[in-house]
Each structure stands twice: as C-alpha cells, then as structure tokens.
Backbone as numpy.savetxt, mean C-alpha at the origin, in Angstrom:
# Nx Ny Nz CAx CAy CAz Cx Cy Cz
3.67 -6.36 14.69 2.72 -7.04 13.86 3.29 -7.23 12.45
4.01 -6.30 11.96 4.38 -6.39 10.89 5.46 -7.29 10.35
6.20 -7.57 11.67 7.30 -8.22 11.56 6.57 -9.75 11.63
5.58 -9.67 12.17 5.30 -11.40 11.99 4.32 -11.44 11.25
3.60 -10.78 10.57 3.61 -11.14 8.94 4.62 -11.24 8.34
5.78 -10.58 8.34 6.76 -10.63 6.91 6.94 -12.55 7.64
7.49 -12.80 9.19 7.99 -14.21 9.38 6.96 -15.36 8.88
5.48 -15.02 9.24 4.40 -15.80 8.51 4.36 -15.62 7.59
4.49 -15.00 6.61 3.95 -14.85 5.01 4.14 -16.16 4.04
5.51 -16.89 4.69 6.04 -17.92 3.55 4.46 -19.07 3.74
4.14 -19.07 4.77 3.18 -19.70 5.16 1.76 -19.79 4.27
1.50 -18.81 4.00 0.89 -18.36 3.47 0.48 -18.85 2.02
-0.13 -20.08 1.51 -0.38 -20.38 -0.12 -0.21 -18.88 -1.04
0.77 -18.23 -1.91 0.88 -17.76 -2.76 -0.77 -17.32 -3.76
-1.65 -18.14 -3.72 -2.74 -18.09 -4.13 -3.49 -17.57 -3.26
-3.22 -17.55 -2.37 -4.23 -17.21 -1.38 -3.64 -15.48 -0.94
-2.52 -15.35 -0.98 -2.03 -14.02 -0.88 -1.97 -12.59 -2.09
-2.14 -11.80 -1.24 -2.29 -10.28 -2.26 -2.14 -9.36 -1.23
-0.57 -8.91 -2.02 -0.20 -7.93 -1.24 -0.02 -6.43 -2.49
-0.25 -4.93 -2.06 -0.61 -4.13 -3.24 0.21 -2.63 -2.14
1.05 -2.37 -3.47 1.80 -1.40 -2.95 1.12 0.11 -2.92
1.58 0.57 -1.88 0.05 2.15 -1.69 0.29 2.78 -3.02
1.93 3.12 -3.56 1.93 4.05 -4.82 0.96 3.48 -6.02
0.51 1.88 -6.28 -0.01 1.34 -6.79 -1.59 1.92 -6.98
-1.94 1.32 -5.59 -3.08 1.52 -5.24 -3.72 3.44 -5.99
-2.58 3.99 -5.27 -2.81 5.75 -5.40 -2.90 5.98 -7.03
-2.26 5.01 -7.56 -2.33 5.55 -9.22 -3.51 4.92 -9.93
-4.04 3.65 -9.41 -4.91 2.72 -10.37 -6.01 2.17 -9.24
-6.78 2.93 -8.71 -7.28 2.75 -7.33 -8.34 1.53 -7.78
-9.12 1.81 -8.61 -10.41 1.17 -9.25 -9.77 -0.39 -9.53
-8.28 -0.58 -9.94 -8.25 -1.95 -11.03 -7.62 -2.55 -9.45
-6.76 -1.67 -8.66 -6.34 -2.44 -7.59 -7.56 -3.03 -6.57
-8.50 -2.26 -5.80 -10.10 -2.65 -5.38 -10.60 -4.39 -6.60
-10.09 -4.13 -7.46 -11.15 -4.97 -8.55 -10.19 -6.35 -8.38
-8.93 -6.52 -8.15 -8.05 -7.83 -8.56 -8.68 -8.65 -7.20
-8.70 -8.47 -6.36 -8.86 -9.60 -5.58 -10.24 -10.13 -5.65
-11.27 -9.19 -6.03 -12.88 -10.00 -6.80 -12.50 -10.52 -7.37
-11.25 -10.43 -8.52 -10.82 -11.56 -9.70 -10.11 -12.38 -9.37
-8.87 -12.24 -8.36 -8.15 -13.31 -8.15 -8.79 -14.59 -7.29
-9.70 -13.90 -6.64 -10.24 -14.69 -5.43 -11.65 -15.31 -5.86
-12.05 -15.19 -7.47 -13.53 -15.67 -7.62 -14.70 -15.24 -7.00
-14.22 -13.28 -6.03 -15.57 -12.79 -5.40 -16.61 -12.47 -6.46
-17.63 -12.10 -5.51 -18.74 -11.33 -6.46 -19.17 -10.30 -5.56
-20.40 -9.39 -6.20 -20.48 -8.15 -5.55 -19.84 -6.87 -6.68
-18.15 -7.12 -6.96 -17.68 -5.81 -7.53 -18.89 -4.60 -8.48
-19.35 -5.49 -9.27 -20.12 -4.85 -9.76 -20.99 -4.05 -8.96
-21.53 -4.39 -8.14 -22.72 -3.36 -7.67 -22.07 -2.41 -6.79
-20.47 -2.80 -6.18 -19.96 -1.39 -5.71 -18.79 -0.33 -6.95
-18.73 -1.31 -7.51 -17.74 -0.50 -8.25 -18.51 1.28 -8.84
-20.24 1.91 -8.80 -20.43 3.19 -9.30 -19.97 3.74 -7.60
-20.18 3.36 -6.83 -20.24 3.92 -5.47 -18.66 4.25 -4.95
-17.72 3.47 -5.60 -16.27 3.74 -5.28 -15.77 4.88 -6.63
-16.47 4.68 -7.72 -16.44 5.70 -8.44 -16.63 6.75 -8.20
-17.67 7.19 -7.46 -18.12 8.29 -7.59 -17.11 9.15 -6.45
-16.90 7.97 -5.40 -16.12 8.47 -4.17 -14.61 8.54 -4.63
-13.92 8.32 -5.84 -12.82 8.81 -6.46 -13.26 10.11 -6.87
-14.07 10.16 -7.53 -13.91 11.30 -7.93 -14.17 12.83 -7.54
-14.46 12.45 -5.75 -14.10 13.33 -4.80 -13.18 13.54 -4.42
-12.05 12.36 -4.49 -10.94 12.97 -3.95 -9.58 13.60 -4.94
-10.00 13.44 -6.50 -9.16 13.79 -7.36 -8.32 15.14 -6.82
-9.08 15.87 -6.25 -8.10 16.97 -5.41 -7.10 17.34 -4.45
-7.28 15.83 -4.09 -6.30 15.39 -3.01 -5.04 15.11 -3.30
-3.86 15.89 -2.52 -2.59 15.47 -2.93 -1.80 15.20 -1.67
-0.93 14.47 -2.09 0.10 14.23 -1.10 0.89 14.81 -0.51
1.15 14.71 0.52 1.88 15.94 1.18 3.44 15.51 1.39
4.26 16.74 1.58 5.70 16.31 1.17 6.26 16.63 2.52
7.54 16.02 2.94 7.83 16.08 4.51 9.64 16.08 4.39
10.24 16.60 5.02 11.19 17.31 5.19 11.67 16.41 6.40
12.64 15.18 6.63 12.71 14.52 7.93 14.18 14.98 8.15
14.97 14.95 9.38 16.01 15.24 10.35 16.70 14.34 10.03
17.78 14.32 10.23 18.63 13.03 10.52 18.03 12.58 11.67
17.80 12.91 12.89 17.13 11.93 13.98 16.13 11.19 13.36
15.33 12.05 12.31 13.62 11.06 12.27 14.29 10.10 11.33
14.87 9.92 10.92 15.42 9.82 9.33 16.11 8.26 10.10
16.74 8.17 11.14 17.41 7.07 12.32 16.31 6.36 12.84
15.42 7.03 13.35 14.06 6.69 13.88 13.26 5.66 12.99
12.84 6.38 12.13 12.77 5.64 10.81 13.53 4.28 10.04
14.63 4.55 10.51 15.44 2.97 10.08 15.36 2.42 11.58
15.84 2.36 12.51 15.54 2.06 13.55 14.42 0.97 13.83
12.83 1.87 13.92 11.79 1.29 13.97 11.61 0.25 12.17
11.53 0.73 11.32 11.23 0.66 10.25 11.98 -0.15 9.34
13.45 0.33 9.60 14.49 -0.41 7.97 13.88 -1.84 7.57
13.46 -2.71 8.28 13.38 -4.07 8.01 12.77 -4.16 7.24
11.07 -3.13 6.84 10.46 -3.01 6.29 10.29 -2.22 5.13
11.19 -1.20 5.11 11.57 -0.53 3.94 12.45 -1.87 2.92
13.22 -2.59 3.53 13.86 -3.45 2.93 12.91 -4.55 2.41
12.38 -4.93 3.33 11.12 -6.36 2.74 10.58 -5.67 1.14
10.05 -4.50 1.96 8.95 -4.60 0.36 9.57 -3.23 -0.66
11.11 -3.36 -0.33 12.09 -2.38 -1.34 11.55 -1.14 -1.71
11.36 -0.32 -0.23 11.05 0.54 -0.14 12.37 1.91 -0.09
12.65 2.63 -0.39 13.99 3.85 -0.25 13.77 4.38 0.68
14.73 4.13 1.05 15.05 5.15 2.91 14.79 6.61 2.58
13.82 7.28 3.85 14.07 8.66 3.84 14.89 9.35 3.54
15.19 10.40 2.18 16.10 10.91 1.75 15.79 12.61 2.01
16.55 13.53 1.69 16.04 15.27 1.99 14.19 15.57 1.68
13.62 15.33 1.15 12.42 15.03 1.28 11.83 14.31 0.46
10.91 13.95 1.35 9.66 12.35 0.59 8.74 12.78 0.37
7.78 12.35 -0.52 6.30 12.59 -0.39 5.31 11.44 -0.30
C-alpha cells in the first residue's frame, strides 16, 4: 500500500495533499490536528480542539520506548522497508532507536 502511494502521490494536486511526519506530530500535536482545518478551509476545529486538549494532557506521561534491533531485524527492516525510510528521509536502524 505504501508503495503505491509513494507511485500515486505525484498525482495527487500538491494542494490537496498533507503529509505530517510522526516526530512532528509527537512534538506539536495540537498545531499539527489544526493545519489541515486551515489548509483545507474545514470547520468544526474549534469545538474539538478542548476535547483533544484535555486528551493530551493525559498522555503527557507517555514516552517512547527505545529498541535494540539485530543485524537480522536491522536487514528485515531495509528489506521490507528501505524504500520508505528513503522516500520520506528517514535513518536506517542504527544500535538503538527510539
């Protein structure tokens, strides 16, 4: 699936597309949720934006967990994956990720 989005994407009007990287998302959760009400002329944000608030600020405790991969997973991983680490210039599994 992923691979034929990246082949469809050119397709895709530029205006009409929004794509948002997770580290993004994980740092600025509220403004990333909010751009496509703005880019796209929605409405609504307002009346969810206390309700996604409030549900941030349940998870402020939440952290990411850190992972330790093999050289096999680490192959596995480029294998299944490299194309996509490459599309959206992502760094290959190194001694550990989080």
């Amino acid at each position: 699936m992923t691979k034929k989005y990246i082949q469809d994407k050119p397709l895709i009007p530029k205006e009409n597309l929004m794509e948002v990287r997770y580290e993004n998302f994980i740092d600025e959760p509220l403004d990333i949720v909010s751009t496509p009400y703005n880019k796209f002329s929605l409405n609504g944000y307002r009346d969810t934006e206390p309700s996604m608030k409030s549900y941030l600020t349940t998870q402020k405790t939440i952290h990411m967990d850190k992972y330790n991969f093999t050289d096999s997973i680490k192959k596995k991983i480029e294998n299944h994956w490299g194309f996509a680490l490459t599309e959206y210039e992502y760094t290959r599994p190194q001694e550990e990720v989080s």
